[in-house]
ZAGU-355370 format. One record per residue (C-alpha): x, y, z. Coordinates in steps of 0.02 Angstrom, whole numbers, padded with zeros to 5 digits, always signed. Layout:
N
XYZ ...
// end
This chain:
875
-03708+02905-02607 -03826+02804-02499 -03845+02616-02604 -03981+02502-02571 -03958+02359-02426 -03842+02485-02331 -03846+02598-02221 -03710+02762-02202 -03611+02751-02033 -03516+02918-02018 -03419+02888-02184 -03425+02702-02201 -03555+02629-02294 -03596+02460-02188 -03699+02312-02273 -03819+02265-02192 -03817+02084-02142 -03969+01994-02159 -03975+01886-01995 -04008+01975-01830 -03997+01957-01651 -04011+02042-01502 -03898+02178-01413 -03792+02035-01301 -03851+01875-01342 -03766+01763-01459 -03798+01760-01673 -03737+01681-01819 -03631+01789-01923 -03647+01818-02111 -03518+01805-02196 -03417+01731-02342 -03308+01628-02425 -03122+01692-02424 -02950+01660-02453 -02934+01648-02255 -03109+01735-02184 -03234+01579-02192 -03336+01647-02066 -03493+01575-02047 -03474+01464-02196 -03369+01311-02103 -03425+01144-02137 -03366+01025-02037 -03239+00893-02132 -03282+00717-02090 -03151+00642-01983 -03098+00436-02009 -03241+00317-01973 -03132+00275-01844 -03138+00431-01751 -03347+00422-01730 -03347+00240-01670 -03178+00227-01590 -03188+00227-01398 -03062+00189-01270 -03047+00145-01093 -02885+00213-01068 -02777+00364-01113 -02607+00412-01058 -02666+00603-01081 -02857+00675-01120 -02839+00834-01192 -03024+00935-01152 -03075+01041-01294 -03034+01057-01477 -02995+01236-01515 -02823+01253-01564 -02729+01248-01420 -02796+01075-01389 -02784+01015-01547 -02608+01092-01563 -02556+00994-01402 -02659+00829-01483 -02532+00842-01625 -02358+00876-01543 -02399+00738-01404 -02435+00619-01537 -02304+00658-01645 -02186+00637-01508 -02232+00466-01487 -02349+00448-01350 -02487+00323-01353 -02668+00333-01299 -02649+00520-01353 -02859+00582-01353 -02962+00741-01349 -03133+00761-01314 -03236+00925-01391 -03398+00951-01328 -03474+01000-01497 -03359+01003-01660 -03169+01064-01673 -03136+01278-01673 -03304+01295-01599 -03274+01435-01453 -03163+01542-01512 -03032+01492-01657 -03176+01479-01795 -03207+01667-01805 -03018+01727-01733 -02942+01857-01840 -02777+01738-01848 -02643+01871-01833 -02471+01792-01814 -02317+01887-01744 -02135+01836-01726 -02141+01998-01598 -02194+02005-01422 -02122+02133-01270 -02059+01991-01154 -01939+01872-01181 -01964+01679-01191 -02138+01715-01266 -02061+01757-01411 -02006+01561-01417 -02180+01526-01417 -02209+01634-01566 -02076+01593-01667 -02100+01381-01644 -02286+01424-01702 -02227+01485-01838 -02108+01401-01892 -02243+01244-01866 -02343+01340-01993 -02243+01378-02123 -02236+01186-02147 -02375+01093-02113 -02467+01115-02287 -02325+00991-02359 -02323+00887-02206 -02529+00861-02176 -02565+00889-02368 -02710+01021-02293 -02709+01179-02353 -02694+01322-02216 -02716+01498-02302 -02553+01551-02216 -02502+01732-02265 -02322+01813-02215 -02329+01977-02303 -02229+02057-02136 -02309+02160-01994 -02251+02338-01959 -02298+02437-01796 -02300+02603-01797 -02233+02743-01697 -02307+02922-01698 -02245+02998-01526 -02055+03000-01472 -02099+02921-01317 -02146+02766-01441 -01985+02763-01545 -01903+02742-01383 -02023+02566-01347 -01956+02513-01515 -01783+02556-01475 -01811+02455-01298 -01868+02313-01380 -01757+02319-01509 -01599+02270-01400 -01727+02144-01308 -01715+02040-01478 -01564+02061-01529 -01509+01897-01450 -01657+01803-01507 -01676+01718-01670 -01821+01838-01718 -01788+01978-01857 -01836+02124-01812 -01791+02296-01883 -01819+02479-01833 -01860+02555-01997 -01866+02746-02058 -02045+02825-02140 -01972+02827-02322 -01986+02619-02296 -02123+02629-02220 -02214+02695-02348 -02133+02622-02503 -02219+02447-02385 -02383+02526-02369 -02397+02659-02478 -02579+02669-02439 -02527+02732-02266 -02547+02940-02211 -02382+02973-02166 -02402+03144-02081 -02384+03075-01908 -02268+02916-01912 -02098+02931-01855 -02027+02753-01883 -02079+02577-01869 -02056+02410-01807 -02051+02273-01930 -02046+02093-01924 -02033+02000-02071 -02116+01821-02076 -02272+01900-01979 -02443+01882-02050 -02620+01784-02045 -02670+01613-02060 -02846+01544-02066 -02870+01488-01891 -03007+01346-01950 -02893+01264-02087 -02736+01284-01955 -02839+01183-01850 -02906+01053-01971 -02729+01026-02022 -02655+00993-01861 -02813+00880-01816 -02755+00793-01965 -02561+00782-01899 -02637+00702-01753 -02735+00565-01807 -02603+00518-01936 -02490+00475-01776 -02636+00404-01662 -02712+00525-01574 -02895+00504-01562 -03013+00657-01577 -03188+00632-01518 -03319+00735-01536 -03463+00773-01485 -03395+00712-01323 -03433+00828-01190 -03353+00805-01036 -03470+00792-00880 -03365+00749-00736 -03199+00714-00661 -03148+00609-00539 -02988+00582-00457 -02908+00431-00397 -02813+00421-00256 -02655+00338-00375 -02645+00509-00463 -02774+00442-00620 -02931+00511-00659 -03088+00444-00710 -03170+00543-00859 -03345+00550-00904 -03468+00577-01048 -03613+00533-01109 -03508+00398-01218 -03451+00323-01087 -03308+00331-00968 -03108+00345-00981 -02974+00323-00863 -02823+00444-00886 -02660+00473-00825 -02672+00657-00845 -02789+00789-00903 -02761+00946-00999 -02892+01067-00983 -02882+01174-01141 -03092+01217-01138 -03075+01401-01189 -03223+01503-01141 -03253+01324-01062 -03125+01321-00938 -03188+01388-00801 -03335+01260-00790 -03184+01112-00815 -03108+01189-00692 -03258+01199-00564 -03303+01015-00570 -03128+00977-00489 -03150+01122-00356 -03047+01262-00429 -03112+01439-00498 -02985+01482-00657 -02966+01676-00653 -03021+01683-00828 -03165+01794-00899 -03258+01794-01094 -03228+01982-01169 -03313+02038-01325 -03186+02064-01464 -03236+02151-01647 -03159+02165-01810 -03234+02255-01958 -03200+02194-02123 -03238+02284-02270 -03282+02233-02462 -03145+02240-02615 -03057+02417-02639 -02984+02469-02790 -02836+02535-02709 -02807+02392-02623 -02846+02264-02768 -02723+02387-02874 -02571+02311-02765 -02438+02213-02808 -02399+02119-02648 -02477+02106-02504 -02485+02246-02352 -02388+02206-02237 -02509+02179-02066 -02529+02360-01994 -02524+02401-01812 -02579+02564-01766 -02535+02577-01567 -02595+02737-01542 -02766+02707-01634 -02746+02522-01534 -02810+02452-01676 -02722+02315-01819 -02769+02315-01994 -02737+02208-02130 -02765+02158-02310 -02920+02035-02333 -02926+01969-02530 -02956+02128-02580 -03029+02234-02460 -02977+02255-02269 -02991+02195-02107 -02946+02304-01947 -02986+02274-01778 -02989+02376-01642 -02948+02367-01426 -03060+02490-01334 -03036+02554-01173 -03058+02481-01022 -03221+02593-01018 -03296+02542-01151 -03256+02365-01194 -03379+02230-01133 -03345+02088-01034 -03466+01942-01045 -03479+01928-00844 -03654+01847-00873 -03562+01698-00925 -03445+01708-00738 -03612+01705-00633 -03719+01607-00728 -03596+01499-00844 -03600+01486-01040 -03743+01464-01123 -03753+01278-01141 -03782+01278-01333 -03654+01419-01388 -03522+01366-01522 -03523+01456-01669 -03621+01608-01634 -03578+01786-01605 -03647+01935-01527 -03751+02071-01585 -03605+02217-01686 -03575+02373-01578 -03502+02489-01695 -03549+02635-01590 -03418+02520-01488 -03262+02544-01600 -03315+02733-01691 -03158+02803-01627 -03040+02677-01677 -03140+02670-01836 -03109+02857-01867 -02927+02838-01810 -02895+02694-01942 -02976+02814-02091 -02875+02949-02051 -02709+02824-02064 -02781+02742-02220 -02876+02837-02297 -02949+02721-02412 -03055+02652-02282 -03166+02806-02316 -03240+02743-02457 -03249+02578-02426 -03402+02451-02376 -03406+02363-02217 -03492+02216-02281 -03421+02101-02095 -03431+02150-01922 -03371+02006-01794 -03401+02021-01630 -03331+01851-01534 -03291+01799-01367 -03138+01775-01324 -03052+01746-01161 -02957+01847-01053 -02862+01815-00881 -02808+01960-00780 -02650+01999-00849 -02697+01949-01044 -02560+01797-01018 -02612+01607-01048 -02608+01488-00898 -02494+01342-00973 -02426+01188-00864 -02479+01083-00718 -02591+01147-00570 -02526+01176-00388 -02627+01063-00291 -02711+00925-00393 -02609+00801-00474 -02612+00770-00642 -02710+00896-00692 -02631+01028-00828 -02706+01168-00907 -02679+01269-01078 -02812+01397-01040 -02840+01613-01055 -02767+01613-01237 -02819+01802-01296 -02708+01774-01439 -02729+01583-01462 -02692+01566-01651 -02515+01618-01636 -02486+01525-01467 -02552+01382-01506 -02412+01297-01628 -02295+01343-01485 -02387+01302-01333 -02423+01112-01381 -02254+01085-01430 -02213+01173-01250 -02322+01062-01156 -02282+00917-01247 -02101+00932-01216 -02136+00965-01017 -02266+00806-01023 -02156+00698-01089 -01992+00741-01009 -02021+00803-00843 -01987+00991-00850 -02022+01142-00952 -01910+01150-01107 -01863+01339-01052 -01939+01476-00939 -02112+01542-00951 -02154+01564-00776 -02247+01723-00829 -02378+01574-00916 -02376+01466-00735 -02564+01452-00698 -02494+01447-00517 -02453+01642-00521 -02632+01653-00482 -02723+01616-00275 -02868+01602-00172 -02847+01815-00174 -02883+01808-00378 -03075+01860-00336 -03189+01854-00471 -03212+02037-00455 -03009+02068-00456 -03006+01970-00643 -03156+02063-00719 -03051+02229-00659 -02898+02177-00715 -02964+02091-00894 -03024+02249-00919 -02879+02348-00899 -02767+02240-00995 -02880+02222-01135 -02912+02419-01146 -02694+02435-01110 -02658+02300-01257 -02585+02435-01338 -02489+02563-01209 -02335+02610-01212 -02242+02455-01125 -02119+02551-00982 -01986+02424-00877 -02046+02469-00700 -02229+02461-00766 -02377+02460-00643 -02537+02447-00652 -02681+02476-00539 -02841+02407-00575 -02932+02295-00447 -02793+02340-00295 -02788+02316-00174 -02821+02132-00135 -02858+02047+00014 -02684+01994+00022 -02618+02159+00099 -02453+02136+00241 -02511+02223+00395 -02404+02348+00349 -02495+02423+00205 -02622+02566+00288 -02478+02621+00394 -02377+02630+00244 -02483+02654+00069 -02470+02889+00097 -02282+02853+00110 -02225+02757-00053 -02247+02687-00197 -02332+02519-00204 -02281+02380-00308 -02393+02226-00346 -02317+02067-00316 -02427+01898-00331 -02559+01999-00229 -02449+02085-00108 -02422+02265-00121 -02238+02311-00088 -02158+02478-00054 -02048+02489-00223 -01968+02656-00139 -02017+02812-00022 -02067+02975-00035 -02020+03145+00075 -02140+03287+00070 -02102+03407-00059 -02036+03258-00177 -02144+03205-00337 -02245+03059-00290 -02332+03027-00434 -02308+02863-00538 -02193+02914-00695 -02138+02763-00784 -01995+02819-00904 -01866+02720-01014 -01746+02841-00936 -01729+02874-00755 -01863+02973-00676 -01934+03027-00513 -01897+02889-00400 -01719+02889-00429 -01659+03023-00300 -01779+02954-00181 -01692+02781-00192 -01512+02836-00185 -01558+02915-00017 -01627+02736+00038 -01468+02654-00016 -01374+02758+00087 -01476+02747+00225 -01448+02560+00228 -01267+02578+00179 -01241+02710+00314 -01367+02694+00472 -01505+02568+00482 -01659+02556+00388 -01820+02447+00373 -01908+02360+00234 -02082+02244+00216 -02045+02069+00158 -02192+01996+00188 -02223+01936+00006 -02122+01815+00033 -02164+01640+00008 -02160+01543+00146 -02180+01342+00189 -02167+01238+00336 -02107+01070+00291 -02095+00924+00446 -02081+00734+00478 -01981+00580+00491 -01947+00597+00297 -01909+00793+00285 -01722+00780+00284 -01723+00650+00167 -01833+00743+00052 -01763+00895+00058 -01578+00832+00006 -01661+00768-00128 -01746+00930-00171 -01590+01028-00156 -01405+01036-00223 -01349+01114-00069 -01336+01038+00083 -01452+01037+00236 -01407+01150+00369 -01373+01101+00526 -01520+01141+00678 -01537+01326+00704 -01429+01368+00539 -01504+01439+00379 -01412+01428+00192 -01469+01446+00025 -01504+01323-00079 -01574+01257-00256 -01692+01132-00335 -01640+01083-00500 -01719+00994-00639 -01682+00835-00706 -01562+00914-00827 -01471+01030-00721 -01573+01186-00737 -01598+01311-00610 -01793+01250-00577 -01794+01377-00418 -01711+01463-00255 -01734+01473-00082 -01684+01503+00092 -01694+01324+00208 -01693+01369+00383 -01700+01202+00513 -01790+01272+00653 -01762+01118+00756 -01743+00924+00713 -01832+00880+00564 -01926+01043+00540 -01895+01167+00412 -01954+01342+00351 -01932+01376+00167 -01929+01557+00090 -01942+01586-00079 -01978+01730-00173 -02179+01810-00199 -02183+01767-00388 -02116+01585-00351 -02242+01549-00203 -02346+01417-00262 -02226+01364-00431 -02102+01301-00297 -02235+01219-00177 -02325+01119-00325 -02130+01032-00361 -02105+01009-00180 -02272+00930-00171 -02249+00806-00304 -02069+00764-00275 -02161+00689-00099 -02286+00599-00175 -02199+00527-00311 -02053+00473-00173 -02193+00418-00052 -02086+00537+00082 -02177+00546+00238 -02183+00729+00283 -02309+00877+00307 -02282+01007+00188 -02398+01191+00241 -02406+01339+00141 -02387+01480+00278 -02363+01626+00169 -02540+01715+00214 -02497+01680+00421 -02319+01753+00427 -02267+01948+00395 -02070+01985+00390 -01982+02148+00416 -01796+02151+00352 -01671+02274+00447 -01517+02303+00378 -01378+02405+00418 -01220+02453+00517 -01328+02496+00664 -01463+02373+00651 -01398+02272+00782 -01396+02429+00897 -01587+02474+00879 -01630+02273+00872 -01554+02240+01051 -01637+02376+01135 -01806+02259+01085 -01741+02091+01157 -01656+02008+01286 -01562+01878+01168 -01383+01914+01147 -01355+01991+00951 -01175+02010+00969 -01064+01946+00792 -01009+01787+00927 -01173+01760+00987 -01289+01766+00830 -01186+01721+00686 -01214+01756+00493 -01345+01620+00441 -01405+01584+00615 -01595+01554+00672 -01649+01596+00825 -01844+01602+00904 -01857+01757+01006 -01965+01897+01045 -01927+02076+01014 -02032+02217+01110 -02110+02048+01190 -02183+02006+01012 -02138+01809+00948 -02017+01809+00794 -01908+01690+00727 -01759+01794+00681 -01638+01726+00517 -01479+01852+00507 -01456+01876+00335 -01497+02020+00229 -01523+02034+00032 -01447+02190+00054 -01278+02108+00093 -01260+02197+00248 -01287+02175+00418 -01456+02148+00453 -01609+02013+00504 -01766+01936+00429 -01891+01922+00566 -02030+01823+00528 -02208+01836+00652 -02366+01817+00653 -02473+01937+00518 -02566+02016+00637 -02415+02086+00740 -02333+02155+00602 -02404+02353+00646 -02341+02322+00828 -02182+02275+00768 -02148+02386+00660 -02184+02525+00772 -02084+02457+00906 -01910+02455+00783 -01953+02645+00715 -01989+02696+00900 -01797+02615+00947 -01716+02692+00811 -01745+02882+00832 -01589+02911+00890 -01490+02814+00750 -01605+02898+00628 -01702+02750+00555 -01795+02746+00416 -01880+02645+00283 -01817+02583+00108 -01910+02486-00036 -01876+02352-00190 -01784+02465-00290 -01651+02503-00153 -01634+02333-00119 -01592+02294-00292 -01461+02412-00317 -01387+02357-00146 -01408+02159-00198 -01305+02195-00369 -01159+02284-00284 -01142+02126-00194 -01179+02001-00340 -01310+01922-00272 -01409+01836-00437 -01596+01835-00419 -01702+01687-00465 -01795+01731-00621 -01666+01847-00683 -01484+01779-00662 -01559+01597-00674 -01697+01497-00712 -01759+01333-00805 -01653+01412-00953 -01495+01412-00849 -01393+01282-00758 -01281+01338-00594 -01124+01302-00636 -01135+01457-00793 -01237+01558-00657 -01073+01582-00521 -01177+01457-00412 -01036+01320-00365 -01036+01361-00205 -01205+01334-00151 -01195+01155-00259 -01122+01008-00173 -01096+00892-00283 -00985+00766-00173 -01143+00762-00062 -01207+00593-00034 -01376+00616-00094 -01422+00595-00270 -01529+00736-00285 -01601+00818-00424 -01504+00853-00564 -01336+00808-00500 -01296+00677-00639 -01344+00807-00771 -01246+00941-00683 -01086+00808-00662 -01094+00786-00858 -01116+01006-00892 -00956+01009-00799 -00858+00879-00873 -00914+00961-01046 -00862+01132-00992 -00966+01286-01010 -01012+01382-01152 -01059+01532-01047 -01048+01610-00917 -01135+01740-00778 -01011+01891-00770 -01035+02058-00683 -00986+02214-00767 -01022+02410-00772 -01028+02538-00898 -01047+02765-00897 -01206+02791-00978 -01300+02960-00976 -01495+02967-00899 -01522+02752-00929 -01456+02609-00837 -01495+02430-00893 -01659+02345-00841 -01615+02176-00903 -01617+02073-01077 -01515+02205-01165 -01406+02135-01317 -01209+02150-01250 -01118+02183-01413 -00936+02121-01455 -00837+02161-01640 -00987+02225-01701 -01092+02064-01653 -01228+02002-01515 -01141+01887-01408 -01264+01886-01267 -01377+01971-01141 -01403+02077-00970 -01498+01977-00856 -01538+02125-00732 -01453+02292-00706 -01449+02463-00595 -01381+02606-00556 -01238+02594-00438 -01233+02739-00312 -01065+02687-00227 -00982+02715-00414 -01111+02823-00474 -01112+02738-00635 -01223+02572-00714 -01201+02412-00639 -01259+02244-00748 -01260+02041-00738 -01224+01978-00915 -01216+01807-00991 -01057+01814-01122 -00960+01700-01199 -00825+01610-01087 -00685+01675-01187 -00755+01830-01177 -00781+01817-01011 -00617+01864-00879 -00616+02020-00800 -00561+02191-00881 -00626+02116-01034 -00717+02248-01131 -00892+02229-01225 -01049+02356-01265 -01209+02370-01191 -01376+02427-01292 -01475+02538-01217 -01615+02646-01325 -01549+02614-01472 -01362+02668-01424 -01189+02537-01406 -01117+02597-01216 -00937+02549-01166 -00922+02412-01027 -00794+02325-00936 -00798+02172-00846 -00749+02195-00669 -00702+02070-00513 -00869+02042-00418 -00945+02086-00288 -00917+02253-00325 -00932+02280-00146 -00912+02158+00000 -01040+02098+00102 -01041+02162+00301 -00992+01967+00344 -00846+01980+00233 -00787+02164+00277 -00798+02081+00455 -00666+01936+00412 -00558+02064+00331 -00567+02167+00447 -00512+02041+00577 -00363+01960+00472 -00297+02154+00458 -00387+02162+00280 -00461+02332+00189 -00650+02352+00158 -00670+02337-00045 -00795+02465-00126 
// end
């Protein structure tokens, strides 16, 4: 029945709490004291006298804002040894959004290197209690996702071989252990389960008061209030900080402002894509059930309810992710900033909100029927458009770093200072987490484009995760190639850092919908037609994505064989080469054309655009290299053509001789086809004959036309991404992000001949790289195939040898020459010499595969040597 001071909410009895605000605008929350809920009841601990008075004039690094991210990254720099380590918080530490965070920490996450991040906070956590002496309410009673379609055991089995490799448990379990783990659970619709042992909760408050206390025990001063109220920077790379304290001169800054960042980031010029969205969690009072237990429940995730629940003392806390419909996004605070007061308030409940997640998580656990909600919080916390962090230093403004767009900051934040503070104090990222750059973002992120896409990814956080996955909110940009009207009814678009791409074409009658499978699914007849086209006759593709720079002056050569292991091509040539880190890792790739003396164009690929421009940049300034560097990605569309008859249909266009003599492999050449200006590079990703011609944006329709027009009679026709990554693996070409990275060096990657290391120049990396190879490798890139049935390999599969992981797929495809699956793997070196046979895991299944001899087809310039010495073709 009905009991006084509550009120009945559709079979929850909800407590009424006694403070009240209005629908939207910020409150205090009531609350309690709890083993790890202290909601509302935080008192601040005094910090060292030292830390009121203290002021300084100088600071290697100012860290802006003391959630836990900042204070995370206060800790880890400090710890490492740096001096003049200090953060300023504009009111007192977890204000924003760490005070009321649920704290939720997973060992699991669907990508790869992120799950680094996860397990380094962790393991952070699990010891600093003995090493600050501050208690942190950390709970590890195991998380356990569930599964109730087939469609979703298949996820689990996906990302079950994606962590086999990793030092993460993880562990596909049946329903009978399920249950005997939560036997408060309904069972009648779970199929199996995805656990993770270690996972848990930890109170985000005392996480943070602990680590504040790590950091002052090795120096770092935190100051607060201090709020920051202008930057300045110098033209030596410094910055002048101020506050109504006074001022501070810093080497670098670190915005890590939360809900805050976007007004940081506007007093130096930029506009963060980052946006506030209302989050809730219910929790509810003691239930006998519950308090009946033994142990604790493991942390429930309930993906098709999109809703987590777990135990709270003795009662429950679930929270749930609405859809993109109804969840509310905070946009007042984009237009008109945060209110300048807000810290520890909340907003006004919306239960009305959550009622069908609410009625989901009752019908799971059924216990939550009778129970009392006696807690509703409803926090801001802050999204960017694809739900990831931005983490590392900005494109464009020296010195300046961010740790910003943390929806899940409490179990990021142990991992992300340690990242940072590894990067800041050595010069490059510890591994890869280019998903995290802040620089994947432009001037076409629109304020409009976040709110669309925050939306969608917080109402998505818990689809079904497909490889292949799109999604379609707030596209088109502005950033379209002047291809994409004449185009968009023909194909399927892919998104890439703004661009829309054709992934592959349609013919009428074909399904054109998007189907995202882990098997393979419409678009796969489709694309073995456009491999044969390009294999067979002639076809065009948009490249336009591509990121492009112009780099000139008396200091360009010298720069760029600094930059790059390669070599620099002689004028009118083209190679590829790559820029390295200090240690020898694989920092990125790209194409160096010298268009004539001194000048260069420099093509790298969409997702790398301004990741490789912000190294190039600073690699000048810090070498005081006189040069002009431009960022001409926006001005320049490229069409590839590839195939045997491309040069046929090209030379109809132009009067410059094409001929194999005339225009050699790797040559550049400014020319006009069908009277339109290009500058033509002959090379093709597709490994066969073809041409990249590069032209002005606007001519790109013209162009286009003109080619399709010339090529009737050789039957011409288009092909997409997907194509050209089947083609690209036949011929072993690696791909930057996949085959290598900053987690890979070149010699292990099959790059040797692309690095010079007798090359005068002592560019980056090359003393590292000289001591890898006197070492001898561990590993190494190998190329191998295997028979499955309806899956090929995506990519981060576990390859299995003697019943054990011994590495990992990097990328993979279907090969239509062999009509079976086609995969780069990193194995062992003595497991690594052709015809030497491993497994491959794919869905939960161990496939036979063989290492072959790559490429496992030639490339046209090869065939044409061959072919010339009396050789055979090789397929």
């Amino acid at each position: 029945m009905l009991r006084p001071g509550a009120q009945l909410l559709r079979g929850l009895l909800l407590r009424s709490c006694p403070l009240q605000g209005s629908p939207g605008r910020p409150r205090s929350v009531c609350g309690r004291e709890g083993d790890s809920l202290r909601i509302g009841k935080h008192r601040e601990e005094k910090p060292p006298l030292s830390a009121e008075t203290q002021w300084k004039d100088r600071a290697e690094t100012v860290i802006i804002g003391g959630g836990c991210v900042g204070v995370s990254l206060a800790y880890h720099l400090a710890k490492a040894g740096m001096k003049d380590v200090v953060l300023l918080e504009k009111s007192e530490l977890t204000a924003g959004s760490t005070w009321h965070a649920a704290g939720l920490t997973t060992y699991f996450h669907p990508g790869i290197n992120l799950k680094k991040i996860h397990y380094d906070s962790i393991k952070l956590y699990e010891k600093l209690e003995e090493e600050t002496g501050q208690v942190v309410g950390f709970h590890q009673p195991g998380s356990i996702r569930l599964a109730t379609t087939p469609v979703r055991v298949d996820e689990f089995k996906y990302q079950m071989t994606r962590t086999g490799w990793h030092a993460t448990e993880q562990y596909l379990i049946e329903p009978e252990k399920i249950q005997e783990m939560f036997p408060l659970l309904n069972m009648n619709k779970v199929l199996a389960g995805l656990y993770n042992p270690g996972d848990g909760h930890i109170d985000p408050y005392s996480l943070t008061m602990a680590l504040a206390a790590g950091a002052r025990k090795c120096g770092a001063l935190l100051k607060y209030p201090a709020p920051v109220t202008s930057l300045k920077a110098r033209s030596d790379g410094t910055w002048d900080v101020e506050t109504p304290q006074g001022s501070m001169r810093a080497n670098r800054i670190v915005n890590a402002a939360g809900f805050w960042a976007r007004e940081v980031g506007k007093m130096i010029g930029l506009e963060h894509p980052l946006i506030p969205v209302q989050h809730q969690y219910v929790v509810t009072s003691t239930i006998s059930e519950v308090k009946a237990l033994k142990r604790e429940l493991p942390v429930l995730r309930d993906l098709e309810g999109s809703y987590y629940l777990r135990q709270e003392r003795d009662g429950l806390l679930f929270g749930p992710y609405e859809s993109q419909e109804k969840m509310k996004v905070q946009d007042s605070w984009v237009t008109n900033g945060v209110p300048p007061g807000f810290g520890k308030e909340l907003f006004e409940s919306d239960l009305d909100r959550i009622m069908e997640h609410i009625k989901a998580a009752m019908e799971m656990v059924p216990v939550l029927k009778k129970a009392d909600i006696i807690n509703v919080v409803n926090g801001p916390i802050t999204y960017s458009p694809d739900i990831l962090p931005m983490v590392g230093p900005h494109q464009g403004v020296r010195n300046y770093w961010v740790a910003i767009g943390f929806g899940y900051g409490i179990i990021h934040a142990g991992g992300v200072g340690k990242y940072l503070s590894d990067w800041i104090l050595h010069g490059e990222p510890p591994f890869d987490l280019i998903e995290l750059d802040p620089n994947r973002y432009g001037k076409w992120t629109t304020t409009q484009y976040t709110e669309a896409k925050a939306r969608e990814s917080y109402g998505f956080n818990n689809i079904v995760g497909y490889p292949k996955e799109e999604r379609f909110a707030g596209r088109p940009t502005q950033r379209v190639s002047g291809l994409y009207q004449r185009l968009e009814s023909k194909c399927s678009m892919g998104f890439h850092a703004g661009w829309e791409q054709p992934h592959w074409f349609y013919k009428p009658g074909q399904d054109t919908q998007y189907r995202p499978s882990f098997r393979r699914t419409n678009w796969f007849e489709p694309v073995g037609s456009e491999y044969k086209q390009v294999m067979q006759r002639v076809a065009v593709t948009d490249l336009s994505p591509f990121g492009k720079f112009n780099i000139k002056g008396q200091d360009s050569i010298r720069l760029l064989d600094h930059l790059f292991a390669n070599v620099i091509p002689k004028v009118g040539f083209t190679n590829i080469s790559h820029m390295l880190t200090p240690k020898g890792r694989v920092y990125a790739e790209l194409t160096v054309s010298h268009q004539s003396p001194g000048e260069f164009l420099l093509i790298t690929g969409s997702g790398s655009e301004l990741h490789d421009l912000r190294w190039i940049e600073e690699e000048a300034v810090k070498g005081g290299y006189d040069v002009e560097i431009k960022n001409i990605t926006d001005e320049l569309g490229v069409l590839g053509v590839a195939g045997p008859q491309a040069r046929k249909v090209l030379q109809k266009l132009t009067s410059e001789d094409l001929s194999d003599d005339v225009f050699k492999f790797l040559q550049t050449k400014s020319l006009k086809v069908s009277n339109i200006p290009v500058t033509a590079i002959r090379i093709s990703y597709t490994g066969e004959l073809g041409w990249e011609l590069y032209h002005r944006r606007e001519d790109s329709v013209a162009l286009y036309d003109a080619i399709m027009n010339a090529g009737q009679e050789e039957g011409i026709d288009n092909f997409g991404t997907y194509a050209m990554n089947a083609l690209r693996l036949e011929k072993a070409f690696r791909a930057w992000g996949l085959e290598m990275n900053c987690d890979t060096n070149p010699l292990e990657a099959g790059l040797e001949y692309f690095v010079k290391l007798n090359k005068p120049a002592d560019f980056i990396g090359k003393q590292a790289l000289k001591q890898i190879k006197a070492k001898g490798l561990k590993r190494r890139l190998v190329c191998l195939t295997l028979a499955t049935d309806d899956v090929d390999p995506e990519g981060n599969e576990s390859i299995w040898y003697n019943g054990k992981v011994v590495g990992n797929t990097t990328s993979g495809s279907y090969s239509y020459s062999i009509q079976k699956s086609l995969a780069f793997a990193y194995v062992p070196v003595q497991l690594s010499e052709v015809g030497q046979q491993v497994e491959v895991e794919l869905l939960g299944k161990n496939y036979p595969a063989v290492i072959i001899q790559e490429p496992l087809v030639l490339t046209e310039p090869t065939r044409n040597r061959l072919q010339k010495k009396g050789g055979k073709d090789k397929t």
